[in-house]
KEBADREN-162389 format. One record per residue (C-alpha): x, y, z; residue in one letter. Coordinates in steps of 0.1 Angstrom, whole numbers, padded with zeros to 4 digits, always signed. Layout:
<recs>
XYZA...
</recs>
This chain:
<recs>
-1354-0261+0075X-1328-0242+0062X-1295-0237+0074X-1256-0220+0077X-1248-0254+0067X-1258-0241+0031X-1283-0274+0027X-1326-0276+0032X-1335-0306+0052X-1368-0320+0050X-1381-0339+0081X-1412-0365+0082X-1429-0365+0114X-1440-0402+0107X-1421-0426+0127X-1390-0442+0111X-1395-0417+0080X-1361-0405+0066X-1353-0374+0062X-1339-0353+0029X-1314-0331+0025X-1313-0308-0001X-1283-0295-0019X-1275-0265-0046X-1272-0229-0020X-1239-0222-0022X-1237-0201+0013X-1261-0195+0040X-1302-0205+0038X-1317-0172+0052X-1354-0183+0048X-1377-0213+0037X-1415-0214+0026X-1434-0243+0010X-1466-0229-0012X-1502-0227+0002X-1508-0262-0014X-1474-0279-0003X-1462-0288-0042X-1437-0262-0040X-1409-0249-0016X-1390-0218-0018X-1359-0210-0003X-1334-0179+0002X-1299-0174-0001X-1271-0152+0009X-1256-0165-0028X-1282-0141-0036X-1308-0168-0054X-1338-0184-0049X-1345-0217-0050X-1382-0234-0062X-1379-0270-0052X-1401-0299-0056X-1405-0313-0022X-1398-0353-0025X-1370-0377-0021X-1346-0358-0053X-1353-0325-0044X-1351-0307-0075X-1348-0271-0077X-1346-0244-0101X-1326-0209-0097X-1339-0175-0099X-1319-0145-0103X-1320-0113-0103X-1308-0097-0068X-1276-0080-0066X-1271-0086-0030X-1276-0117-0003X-1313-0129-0004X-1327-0127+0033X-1368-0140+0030X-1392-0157+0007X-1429-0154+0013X-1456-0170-0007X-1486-0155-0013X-1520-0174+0000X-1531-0182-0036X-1494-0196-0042X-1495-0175-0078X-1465-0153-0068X-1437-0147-0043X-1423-0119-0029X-1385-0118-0016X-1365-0093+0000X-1329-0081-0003X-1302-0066+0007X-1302-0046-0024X-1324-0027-0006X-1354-0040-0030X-1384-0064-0032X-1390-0086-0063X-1421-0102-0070X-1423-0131-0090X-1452-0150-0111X-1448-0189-0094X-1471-0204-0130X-1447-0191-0154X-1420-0187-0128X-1406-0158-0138X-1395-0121-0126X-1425-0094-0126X-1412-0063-0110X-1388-0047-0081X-1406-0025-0055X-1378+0007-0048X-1383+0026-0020X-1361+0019+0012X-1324+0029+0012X-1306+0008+0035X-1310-0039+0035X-1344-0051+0031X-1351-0079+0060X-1381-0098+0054X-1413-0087+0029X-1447-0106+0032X-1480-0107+0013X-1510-0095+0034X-1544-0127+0033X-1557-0112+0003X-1523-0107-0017X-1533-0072-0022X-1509-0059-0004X-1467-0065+0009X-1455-0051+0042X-1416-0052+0043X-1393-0039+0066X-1358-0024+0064X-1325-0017+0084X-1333+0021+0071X-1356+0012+0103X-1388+0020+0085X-1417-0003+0076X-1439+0001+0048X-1469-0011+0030X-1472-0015-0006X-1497-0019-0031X-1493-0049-0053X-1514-0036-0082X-1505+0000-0087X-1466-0015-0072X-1470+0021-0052X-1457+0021-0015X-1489+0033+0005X-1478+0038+0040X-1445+0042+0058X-1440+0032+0095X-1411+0048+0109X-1388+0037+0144X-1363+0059+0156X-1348+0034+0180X-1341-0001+0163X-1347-0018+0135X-1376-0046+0125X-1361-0081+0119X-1392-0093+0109X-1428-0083+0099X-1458-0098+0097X-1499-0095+0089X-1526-0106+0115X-1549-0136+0098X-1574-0109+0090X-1548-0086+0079X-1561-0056+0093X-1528-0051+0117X-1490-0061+0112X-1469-0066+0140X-1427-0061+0141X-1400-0080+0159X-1375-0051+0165X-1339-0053+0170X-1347-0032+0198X-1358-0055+0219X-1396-0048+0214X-1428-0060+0197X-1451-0035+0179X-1486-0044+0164X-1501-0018+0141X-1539-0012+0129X-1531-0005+0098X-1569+0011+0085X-1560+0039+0107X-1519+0038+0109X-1518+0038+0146X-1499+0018+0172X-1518-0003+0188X-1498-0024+0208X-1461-0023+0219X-1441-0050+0242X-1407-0048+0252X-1403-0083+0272X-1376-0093+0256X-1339-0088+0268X-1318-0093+0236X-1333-0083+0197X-1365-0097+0185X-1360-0120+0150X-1388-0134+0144X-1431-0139+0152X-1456-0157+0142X-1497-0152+0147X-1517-0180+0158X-1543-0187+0138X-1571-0176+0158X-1550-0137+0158X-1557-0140+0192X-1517-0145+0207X-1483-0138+0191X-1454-0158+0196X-1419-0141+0196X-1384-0159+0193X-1356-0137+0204X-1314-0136+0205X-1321-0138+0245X-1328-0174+0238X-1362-0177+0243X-1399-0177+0229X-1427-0157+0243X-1464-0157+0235X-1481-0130+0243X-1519-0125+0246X-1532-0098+0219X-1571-0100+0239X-1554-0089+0276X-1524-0074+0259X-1500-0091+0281X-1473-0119+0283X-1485-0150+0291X-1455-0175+0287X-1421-0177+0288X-1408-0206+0267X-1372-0220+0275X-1352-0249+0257X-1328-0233+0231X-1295-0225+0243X-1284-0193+0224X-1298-0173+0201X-1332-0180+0183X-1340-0167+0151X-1368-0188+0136X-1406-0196+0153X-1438-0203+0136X-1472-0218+0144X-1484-0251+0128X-1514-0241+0103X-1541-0256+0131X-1523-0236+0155X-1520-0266+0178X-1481-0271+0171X-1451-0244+0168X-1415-0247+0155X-1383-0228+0163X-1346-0226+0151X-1320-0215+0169X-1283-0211+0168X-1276-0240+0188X-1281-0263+0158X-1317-0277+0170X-1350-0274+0156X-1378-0276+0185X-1413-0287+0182X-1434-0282+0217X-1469-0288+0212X-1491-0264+0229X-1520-0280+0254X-1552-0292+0238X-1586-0285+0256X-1621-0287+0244X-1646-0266+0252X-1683-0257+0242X-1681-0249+0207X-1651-0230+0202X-1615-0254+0204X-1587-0235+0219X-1553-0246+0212X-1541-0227+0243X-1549-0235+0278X-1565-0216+0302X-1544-0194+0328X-1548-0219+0356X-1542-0249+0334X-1508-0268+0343X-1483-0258+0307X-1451-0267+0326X-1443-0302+0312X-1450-0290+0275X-1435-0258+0276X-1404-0263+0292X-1390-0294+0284X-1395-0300+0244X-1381-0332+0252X-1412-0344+0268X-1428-0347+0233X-1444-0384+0230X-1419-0405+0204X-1451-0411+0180X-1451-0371+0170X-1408-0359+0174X-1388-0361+0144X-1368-0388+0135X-1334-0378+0123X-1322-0409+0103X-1280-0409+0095X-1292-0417+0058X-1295-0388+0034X-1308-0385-0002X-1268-0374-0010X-1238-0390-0002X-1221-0383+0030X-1187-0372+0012X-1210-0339-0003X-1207-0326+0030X-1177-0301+0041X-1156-0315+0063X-1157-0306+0099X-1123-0289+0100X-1134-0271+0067X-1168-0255+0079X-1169-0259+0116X-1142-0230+0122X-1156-0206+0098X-1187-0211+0112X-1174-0208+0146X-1154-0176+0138X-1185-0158+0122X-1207-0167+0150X-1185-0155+0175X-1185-0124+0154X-1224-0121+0155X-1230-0130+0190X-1202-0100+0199X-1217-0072+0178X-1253-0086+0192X-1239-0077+0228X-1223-0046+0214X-1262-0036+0201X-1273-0045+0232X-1249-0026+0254X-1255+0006+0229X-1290+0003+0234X-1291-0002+0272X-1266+0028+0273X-1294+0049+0246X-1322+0040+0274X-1300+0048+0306X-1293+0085+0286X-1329+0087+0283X-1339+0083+0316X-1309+0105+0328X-1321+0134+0306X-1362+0130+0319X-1348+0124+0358X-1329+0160+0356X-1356+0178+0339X-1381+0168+0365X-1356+0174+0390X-1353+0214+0376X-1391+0214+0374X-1390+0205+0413X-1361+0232+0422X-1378+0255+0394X-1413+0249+0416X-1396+0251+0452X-1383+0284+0445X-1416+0295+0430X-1435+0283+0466X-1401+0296+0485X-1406+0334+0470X-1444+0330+0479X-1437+0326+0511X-1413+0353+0517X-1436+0381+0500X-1464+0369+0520X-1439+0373+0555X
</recs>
């Protein structure tokens, strides 16, 4: 995990297994990746670096730079031979993870780049920008091939389906779009969400799409029946990280509230095919709801001891204000968003309510002259 605390922590799930903390970010951890094969782990900065670490009790890293601006995503590709991260220099850099070392800069969007991932087959990088477009590049002519544009909101986050035939967008906007991207048409688009969208992951199966929003919760939605089908509650502000376990039988979200959550999803076997999420009728309440019914042999342990010594850490009265401040900050200008957009829909709706009312006048007066050249 990655935090504003500026450190990565690495948890065991074993029992009584201590847990690392990682230290060299010198301001906010925007996003964390280990490689396909676990050897590696790769982490983001608003320092503007990246970080390779080697995932055991020293944690050593190594620094990459070349981004002008803060660093907001790393993303691995599923060979683990490069990785892609996005900027707010309003670029995408690709780098070779053998010799580890820059390759080139992908230029096209003109306002912070958000998040950048590799498609299943590496051959391609969707990205998406607070220019509020999305496109899709080519990695081996480093050409951008397709450009999704929103007029509304921005993505936050952007991501391909396990077969990567589709990519789907949490919006600032409140919404979730999924997009076939063979013939560059919308496929799918959710708005069930009541603050902006940050983050999504797809299940393994492609099947359902979990969503983790500012509104403080997690949704999974149903891609087959295109519907909601939970409603996930537990963090108690804003939540900006989620992802399914590789299995698909486990998820994991980060919030604002200082807590990481693990709620397993409900296992049931069935003929030959194992779903990892119940049935409609099947009783989710008790693992959904509370997080803090997890069994003791699979939560976290969080031990006091750390791999540095204590007296690394800021103070309380030198981070916690700061902190405070800049949150107080972000949570405002989120509401500010969300009032602007609320106020942007109500216009909307004002401006199709008067021109069906003229259409009725328009039509009445039509049927009232009828009438009168017929008397």
């Amino acid at each position: 995990t990655g935090s504003w605390d500026t450190f990565l922590m690495l948890w065991s799930f074993r029992p009584q297994a201590r847990a690392f903390r990682y230290v060299g970010h010198k301001d906010v951890v925007t996003s964390v990746q280990f490689s396909p094969l676990g050897n590696l782990l790769a982490s983001a900065s608003r320092d503007r670096t990246i970080r390779l670490w080697i995932p055991d009790k020293r944690g050593k890293s190594s620094e990459f730079k070349a981004h002008t601006a803060p660093v907001r995503s790393v993303d691995f590709s599923a060979d683990g031979q490069f990785l892609a991260t996005a900027s707010e220099d309003k670029s995408i850099k690709v780098w070779n993870m053998y010799r580890q070392r820059f390759l080139y800069s992908l230029y096209r969007h003109t306002h912070w780049v958000r998040c950048a991932k590799f498609s299943p087959d590496g051959r391609l990088i969707v990205s998406c920008s607070e220019d509020k477009t999305i496109k899709i590049w080519d990695t081996t002519n480093k050409q951008c091939v397709n450009n999704f544009s929103d007029f509304v909101g921005f993505a936050n986050f952007v991501a391909f389906n396990p077969n990567g035939t589709c990519i789907a967008s949490a919006g600032s906007d409140h919404t979730v779009k999924i997009w076939d991207i063979r013939v560059n048409k919308l496929l799918q688009h959710y708005q069930v969400h009541s603050g902006g969208v940050n983050c999504l992951s797809f299940h393994p199966s492609g099947n359902y799409l979990i969503t983790a929003s500012s509104d403080g919760t997690l949704k999974i939605l149903d891609l087959l029946e295109g519907r909601l089908i939970y409603t996930l509650q537990g963090h108690t502000g804003p939540v900006f990280t989620v992802s399914f376990s590789k299995g698909g039988e486990l998820f994991t979200s980060g919030g604002a509230d200082a807590q990481d959550k693990q709620p397993f999803l409900p296992k049931s076997t069935t003929e030959t095919t194992v779903r990892t999420l119940p049935d409609k009728g099947e009783e989710i309440c008790g693992y959904f709801l509370n997080p803090s019914l997890m069994s003791s042999e699979c939560s976290p342990t969080v031990l006091k001891k750390k791999t540095e010594d204590i007296n690394d850490l800021p103070s309380e009265s030198q981070r916690s204000i700061p902190l405070a401040v800049t949150d107080a900050l972000e949570h405002i200008m989120e509401q500010l968003n969300v009032l602007t957009q609320t106020v942007s829909i109500l216009e909307q709706r004002l401006t199709l309510t008067e021109d069906k009312l003229k259409d009725c006048l328009e039509n009445q007066q039509k049927l009232f002259n009828a009438i009168q050249q017929k008397i």
